[in-house]
C-alpha positions in Angstrom: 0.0 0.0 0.0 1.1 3.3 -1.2 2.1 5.7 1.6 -1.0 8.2 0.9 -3.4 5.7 0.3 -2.0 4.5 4.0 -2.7 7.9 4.9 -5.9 8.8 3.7 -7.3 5.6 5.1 -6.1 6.4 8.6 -7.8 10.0 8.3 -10.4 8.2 7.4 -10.3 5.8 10.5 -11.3 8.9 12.7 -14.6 9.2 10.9 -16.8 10.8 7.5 -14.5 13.7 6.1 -14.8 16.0 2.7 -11.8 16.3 0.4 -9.9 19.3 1.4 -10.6 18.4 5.7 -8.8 15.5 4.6 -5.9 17.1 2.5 -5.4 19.2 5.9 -6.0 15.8 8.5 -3.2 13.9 6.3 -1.0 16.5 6.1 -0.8 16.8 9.9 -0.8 13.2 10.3 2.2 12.9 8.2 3.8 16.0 10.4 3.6 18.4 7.1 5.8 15.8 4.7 3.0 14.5 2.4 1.0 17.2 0.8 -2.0 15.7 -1.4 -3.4 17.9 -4.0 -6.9 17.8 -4.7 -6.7 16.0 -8.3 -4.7 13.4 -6.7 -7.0 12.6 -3.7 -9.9 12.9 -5.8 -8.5 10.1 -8.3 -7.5 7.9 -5.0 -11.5 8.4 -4.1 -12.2 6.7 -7.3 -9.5 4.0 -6.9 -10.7 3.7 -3.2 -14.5 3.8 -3.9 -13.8 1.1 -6.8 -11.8 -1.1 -4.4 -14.4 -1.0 -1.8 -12.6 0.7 0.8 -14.1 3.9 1.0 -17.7 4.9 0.7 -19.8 8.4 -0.1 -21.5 9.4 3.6 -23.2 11.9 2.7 -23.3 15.8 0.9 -24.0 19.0 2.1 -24.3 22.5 0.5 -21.6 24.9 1.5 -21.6 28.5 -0.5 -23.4 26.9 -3.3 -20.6 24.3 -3.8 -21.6 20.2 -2.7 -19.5 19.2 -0.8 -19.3 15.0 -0.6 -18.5 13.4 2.9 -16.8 9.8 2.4 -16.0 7.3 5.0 -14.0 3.8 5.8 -16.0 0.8 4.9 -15.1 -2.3 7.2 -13.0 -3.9 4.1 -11.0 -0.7 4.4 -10.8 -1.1 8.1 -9.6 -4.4 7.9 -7.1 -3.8 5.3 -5.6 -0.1 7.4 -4.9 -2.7 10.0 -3.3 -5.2 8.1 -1.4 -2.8 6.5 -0.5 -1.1 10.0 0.0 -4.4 11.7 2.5 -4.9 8.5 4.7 -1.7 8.9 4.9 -2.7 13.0 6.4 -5.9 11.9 8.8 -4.5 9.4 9.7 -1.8 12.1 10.2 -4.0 14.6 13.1 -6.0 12.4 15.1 -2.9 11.0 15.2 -2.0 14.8 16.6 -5.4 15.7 19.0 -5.5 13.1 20.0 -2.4 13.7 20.5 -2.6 17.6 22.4 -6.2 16.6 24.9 -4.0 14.4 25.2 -1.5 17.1 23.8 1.3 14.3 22.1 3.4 16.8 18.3 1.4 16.5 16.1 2.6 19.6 12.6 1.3 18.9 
């Protein structure tokens, strides 16, 4: 899984968000080093919609402009914690290996 698709889905784990809340909630989870632009995350909406990890919630009118809510299905769920449980494992063995060569490893 593709880091922002990682992301998107965790911002997602937190509950129903439109695009640009989004945009803002990944780029704070990601402490400001992946910035989506809207074309992109709109295309990953497609891809995630498709894959059935994502679903529409709901719309709402905002100064005359929809606005589309979308929200974690429980595939997507299950597949943000595989993927999460994933990246624990491979973090785990980079820090062993690297404590084992003395390389500075803390976690």
């Amino acid at each position: 899984m593709q880091e922002p698709t990682f992301l998107i889905l965790t911002a997602l784990a937190a509950g129903p968000q439109h695009g640009y809340g989004l945009i803002a909630d990944v780029e704070q989870i990601s402490e400001g080093r992946v910035r989506l632009r809207a074309g992109t995350l709109y295309a990953a909406f497609d891809r995630l919609r498709e894959e059935g990890l994502i679903t529409e919630d709901r719309e709402e009118i905002v100064d005359g402009r929809v606005r589309r809510y979308y929200k974690l299905t429980d595939d997507g769920a299950t597949r943000l914690a595989a993927e999460a449980e994933r990246m624990r494992r491979h973090a785990r063995a980079a820090s062993t290996r690297l404590r084992a060569a003395g390389l500075g490893g803390t976690a």
